[in-house]
Structure formats: structure tokens, C-alpha cells
C-alpha positions as CSV (number, residue, x, y, z in Angstrom):
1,X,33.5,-2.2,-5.4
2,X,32.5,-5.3,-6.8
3,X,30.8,-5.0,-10.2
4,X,27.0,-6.6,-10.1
5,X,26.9,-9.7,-12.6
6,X,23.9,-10.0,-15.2
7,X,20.6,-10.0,-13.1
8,X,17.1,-9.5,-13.8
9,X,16.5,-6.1,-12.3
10,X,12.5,-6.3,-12.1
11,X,12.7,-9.8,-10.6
12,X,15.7,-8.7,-7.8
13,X,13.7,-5.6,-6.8
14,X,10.2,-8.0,-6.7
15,X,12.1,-10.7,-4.0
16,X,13.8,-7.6,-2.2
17,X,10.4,-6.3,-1.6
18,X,8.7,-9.4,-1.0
19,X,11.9,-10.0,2.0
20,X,11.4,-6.4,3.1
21,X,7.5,-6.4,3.3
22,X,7.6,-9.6,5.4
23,X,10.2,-8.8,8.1
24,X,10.8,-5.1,7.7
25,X,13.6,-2.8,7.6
26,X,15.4,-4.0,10.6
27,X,14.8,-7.2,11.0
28,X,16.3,-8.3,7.1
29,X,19.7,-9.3,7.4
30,X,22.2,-9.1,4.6
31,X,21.7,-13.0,4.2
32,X,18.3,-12.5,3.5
33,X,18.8,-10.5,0.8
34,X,21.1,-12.5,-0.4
35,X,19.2,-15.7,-0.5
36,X,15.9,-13.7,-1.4
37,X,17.6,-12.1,-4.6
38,X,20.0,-14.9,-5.0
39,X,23.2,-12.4,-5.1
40,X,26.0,-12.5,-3.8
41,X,26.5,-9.6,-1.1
42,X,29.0,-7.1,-3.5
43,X,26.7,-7.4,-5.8
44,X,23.9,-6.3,-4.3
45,X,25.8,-3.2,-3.1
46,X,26.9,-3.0,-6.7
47,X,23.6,-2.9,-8.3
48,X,21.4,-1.0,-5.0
49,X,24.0,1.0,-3.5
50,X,23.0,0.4,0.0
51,X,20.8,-1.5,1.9
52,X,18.8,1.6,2.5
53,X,18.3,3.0,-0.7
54,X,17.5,-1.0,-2.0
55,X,14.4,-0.2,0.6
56,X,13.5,3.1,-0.8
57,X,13.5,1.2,-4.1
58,X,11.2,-1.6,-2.7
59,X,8.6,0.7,-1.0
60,X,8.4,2.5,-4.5
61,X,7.3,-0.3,-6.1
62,X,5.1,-1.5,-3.2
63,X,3.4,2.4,-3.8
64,X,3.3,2.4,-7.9
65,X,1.8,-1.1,-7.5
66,X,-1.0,0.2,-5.2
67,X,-1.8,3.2,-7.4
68,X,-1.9,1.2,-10.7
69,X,-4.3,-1.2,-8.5
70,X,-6.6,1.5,-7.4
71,X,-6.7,3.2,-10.5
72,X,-7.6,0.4,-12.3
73,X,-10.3,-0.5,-10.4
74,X,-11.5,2.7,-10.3
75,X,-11.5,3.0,-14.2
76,X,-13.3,-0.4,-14.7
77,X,-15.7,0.6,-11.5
78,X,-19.8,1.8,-12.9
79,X,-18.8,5.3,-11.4
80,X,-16.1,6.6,-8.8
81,X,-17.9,6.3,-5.9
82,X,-19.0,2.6,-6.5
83,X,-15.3,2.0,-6.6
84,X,-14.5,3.6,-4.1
85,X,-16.9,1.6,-2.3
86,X,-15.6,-1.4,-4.2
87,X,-11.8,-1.1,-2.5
88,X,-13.2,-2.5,0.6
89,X,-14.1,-5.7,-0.8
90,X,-10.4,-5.8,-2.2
91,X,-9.2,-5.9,1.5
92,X,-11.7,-8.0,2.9
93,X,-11.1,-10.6,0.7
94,X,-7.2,-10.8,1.8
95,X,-8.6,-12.5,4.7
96,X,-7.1,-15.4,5.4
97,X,-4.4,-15.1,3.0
98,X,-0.7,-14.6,3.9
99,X,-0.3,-11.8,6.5
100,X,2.2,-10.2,5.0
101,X,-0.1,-9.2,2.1
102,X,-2.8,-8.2,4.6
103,X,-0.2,-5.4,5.9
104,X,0.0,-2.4,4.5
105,X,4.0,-2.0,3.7
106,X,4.1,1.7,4.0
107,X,2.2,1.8,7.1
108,X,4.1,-1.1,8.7
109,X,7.4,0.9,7.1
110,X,6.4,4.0,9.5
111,X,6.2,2.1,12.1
112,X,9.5,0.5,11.8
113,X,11.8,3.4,11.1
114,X,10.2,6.1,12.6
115,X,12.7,7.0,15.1
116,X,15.5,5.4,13.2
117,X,15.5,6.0,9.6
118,X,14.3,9.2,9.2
119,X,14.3,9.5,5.3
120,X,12.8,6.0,4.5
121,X,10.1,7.5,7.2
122,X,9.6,10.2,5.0
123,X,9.7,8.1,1.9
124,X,6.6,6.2,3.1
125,X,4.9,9.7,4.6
126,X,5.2,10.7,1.1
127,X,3.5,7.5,-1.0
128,X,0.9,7.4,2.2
129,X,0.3,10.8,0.7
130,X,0.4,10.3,-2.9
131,X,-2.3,7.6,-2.6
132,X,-4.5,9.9,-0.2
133,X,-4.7,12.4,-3.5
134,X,-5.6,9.6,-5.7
135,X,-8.4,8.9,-3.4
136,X,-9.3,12.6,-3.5
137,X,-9.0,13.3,-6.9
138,X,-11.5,10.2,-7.1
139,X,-13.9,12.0,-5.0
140,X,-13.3,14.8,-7.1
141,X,-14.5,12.8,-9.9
142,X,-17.8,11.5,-8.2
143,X,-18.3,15.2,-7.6
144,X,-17.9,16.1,-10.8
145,X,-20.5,13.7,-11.7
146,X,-23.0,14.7,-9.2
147,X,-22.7,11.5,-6.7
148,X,-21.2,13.5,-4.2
149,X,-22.4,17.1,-2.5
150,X,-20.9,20.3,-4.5
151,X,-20.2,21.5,-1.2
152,X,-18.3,18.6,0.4
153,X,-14.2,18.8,0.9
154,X,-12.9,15.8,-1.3
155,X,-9.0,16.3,0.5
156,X,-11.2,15.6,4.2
157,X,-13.2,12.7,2.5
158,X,-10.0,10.9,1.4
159,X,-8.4,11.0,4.9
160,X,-11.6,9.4,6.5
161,X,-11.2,7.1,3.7
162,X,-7.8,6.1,3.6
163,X,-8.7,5.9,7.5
164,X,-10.9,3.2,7.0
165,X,-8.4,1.3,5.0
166,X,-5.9,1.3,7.4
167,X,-8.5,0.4,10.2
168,X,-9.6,-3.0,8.1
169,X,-5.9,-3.6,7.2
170,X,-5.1,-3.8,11.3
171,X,-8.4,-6.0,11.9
172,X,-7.6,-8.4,9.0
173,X,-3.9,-8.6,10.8
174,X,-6.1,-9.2,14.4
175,X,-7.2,-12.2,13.1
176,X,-10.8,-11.3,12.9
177,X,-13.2,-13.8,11.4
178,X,-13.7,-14.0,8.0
179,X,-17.7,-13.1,8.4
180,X,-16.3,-10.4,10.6
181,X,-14.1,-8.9,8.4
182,X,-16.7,-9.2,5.3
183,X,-19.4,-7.4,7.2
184,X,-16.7,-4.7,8.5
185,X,-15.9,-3.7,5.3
186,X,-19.4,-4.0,4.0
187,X,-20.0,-1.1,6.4
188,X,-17.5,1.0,5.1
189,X,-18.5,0.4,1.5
190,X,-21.8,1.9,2.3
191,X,-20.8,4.5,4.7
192,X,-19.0,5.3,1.1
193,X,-22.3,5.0,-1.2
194,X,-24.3,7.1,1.2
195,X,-22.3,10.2,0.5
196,X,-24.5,10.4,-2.7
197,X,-27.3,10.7,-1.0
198,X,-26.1,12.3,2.4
């Protein structure tokens, strides 16, 4: 096998998820890798073993850099249900920008290897999962401090929540207008805030 020449790690996996995000799994050649991490094609084997575990590499750092987005947010947010509510606003305002970026990866991932490629399918089940119990553990945090009921299930909020997320991610890929979009996710922020006072 050939031996992978000096490369920039970081910057290969960035392109190769970039390439992956925009087309897929399927749909990226070998030449688009190439071109996209500017490596020759024994040298991509050489440095990500397969085509399919350079994927599983790319979805991973799709996933870590949604958490560390979220829970950012969420630690510069007033309180955890005001950034909660706040995420929204992060979406809506990818209106108009790229499509690509208004995709989620992991979602669009499911749909694209769920009947072929079984464990990348389970690799995005699994980060679609990992974020879900960030958003929970958030709601455990605004219950904590009192914004949400002592009796409410924070695992059932976070699925209706990451719910809502997905549903604004497939209307920003509709094309909705831009007013359209804002006021959607305007109503899911406070469909969020109310839970402090429901």
C-alpha cells in the first residue's frame, strides 16, 4: 500500500467533509476526494483506510462540531431555556446561505445509506442521539433552575425539540421565504420559552 505523503490531517478531514456533506455518501467519487483533499488516490487509502471509514471520520467531526456549537451557545445563553429558544434563530438565519450548510449531515447521512451502509447508518443514529442528550441534559439544567416543571420528562422534551430542528432544517432546504422561515422559527423559540410558564 502506498505510504500517505506529509498532509495536513485537520485540513484533509475539513474538505473530505465539506465533499461528503454536499453530495453524500454515494454520490462522491474517488476523484472528488481527490481533488477536494488534493491527494493522490493511494494516499488517501494510506492515510483513511477506506472510503467508508474516511466518512465515519467526516460525520464525527460534522457531530463534535455541532455539540461544541450548541454547548457554547448554551453556556454564553442568560439561562438554558433562553438558549434553547435561541438555537432556532441559529437555523433561521442559514437562510439563504449555501444549501448544503442548511442540511443537516447526519440526517441527510440516514437517508443516504440506510439500506446500504448499515454501519455509517448507525454511526449517524448514534451522533443524532448524542446530540438529543445534550438537548436533554439542557432541559435538565432549566429544571434545575426552576424554568421548567419538576414534573416534566426532559428525554421527551428533547425529542420534540430536536423535532423542531429537523422540521426548520427541511423548510429552509424547501426554499421558504426568508420572512417565512424567521417567523417559523420564531414560533418554535416560544413554544420553547413557554415551558417556563406552562
Amino acid at each position: 500500500m502506498a505510504r500517505a505523503a506529509n498532509y495536513d490531517r485537520d485540513a484533509a478531514l475539513e474538505a473530505a467533509m465539506a465533499v461528503f456533506w454536499r453530495k453524500g455518501y454515494h454520490a462522491t467519487s474517488l476523484k472528488d476526494l481527490e481533488v477536494a483533499l488534493t491527494m493522490k488516490p493511494g494516499s488517501i487509502y494510506a492515510a483513511f483506510e477506506s472510503k467508508e471509514n474516511l466518512y465515519l471520520l467526516a460525520i464525527e467531526r460534522y457531530f463534535e462540531a455541532s455539540r461544541k456549537g450548541f454547548l457554547a451557545q448554551i453556556a454564553n445563553a442568560d439561562t438554558p431555556l433562553t438558549g434553547l429558544a435561541a438555537q432556532f434563530q441559529t437555523y433561521a438565519d442559514l437562510s439563504g446561505a449555501e444549501p448544503t450548510r442548511q442540511a443537516c449531515m447526519l440526517m441527510k447521512t440516514m437517508v443516504d445509506t440506510a439500506t446500504t451502509e448499515p454501519a455509517i447508518a448507525t454511526a449517524a443514529q448514534n451522533y443524532l442521539e448524542q446530540m438529543c442528550a445534550a438537548f436533554a441534559d439542557t432541559f435538565k439544567a432549566a429544571q434545575s433552575e426552576g424554568e421548567v416543571r419538576a414534573d416534566a420528562d426532559p428525554k421527551r422534551l428533547a425529542r420534540r425539540y430536536q423535532a423542531n430542528i429537523s422540521a426548520l432544517r427541511v423548510e429552509l432546504l424547501r426554499g421558504l421565504p426568508r420572512e417565512d422561515i424567521q417567523k417559523l422559527a420564531d414560533d418554535m423559540a416560544q413554544e420553547t420559552l413557554a415551558l417556563g410558564t406552562a
